[in-house]
Steps between C-alpha positions, in 0.01 A plus 500: 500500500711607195378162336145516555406844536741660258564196237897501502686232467773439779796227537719460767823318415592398875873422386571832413266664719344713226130575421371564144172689492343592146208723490395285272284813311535581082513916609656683814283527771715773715283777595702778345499365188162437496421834593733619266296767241650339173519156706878481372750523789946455526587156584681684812135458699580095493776668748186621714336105521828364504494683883131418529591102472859572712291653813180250460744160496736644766169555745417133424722313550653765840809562337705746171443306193707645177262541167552525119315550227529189267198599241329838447187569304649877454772362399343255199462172663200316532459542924683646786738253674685582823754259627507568894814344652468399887 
């Protein structure tokens, strides 16, 4: 689903059991930023998706995954990267 409906880009390195999923987007595409009046926001939202992508992995694959931010649009970088660790 995150591949074909949403366009990111995801890797799964079964060695170390880790997931890398990049939005794969040139602007941040969290809600509260885009609703944001001046459309400027504090990196500290990535915190927010960060949980978004923590809660979403953990449902799928039935069990707590850990997540980090790698990349942040809000941050400078060209697309948001989260490493999820199973």
């Amino acid at each position: 689903f995150l591949k074909s409906q949403w366009g990111w880009l995801i890797t799964y390195d079964r060695e170390s059991g880790r997931i890398t999923a990049d939005e794969g987007k040139s602007q941040c595409i969290c809600p509260i930023v885009t609703l944001s009046a001046n459309g400027e926001a504090s990196p500290n939202l990535c915190h927010c998706s960060e949980g978004f992508a923590k809660r979403m992995f953990s449902m799928v694959v039935g069990r707590e995954v850990r997540t980090k931010i790698k990349t942040s649009i809000l941050r400078g970088d060209d697309s948001c990267v989260y490493e999820i660790q199973l």
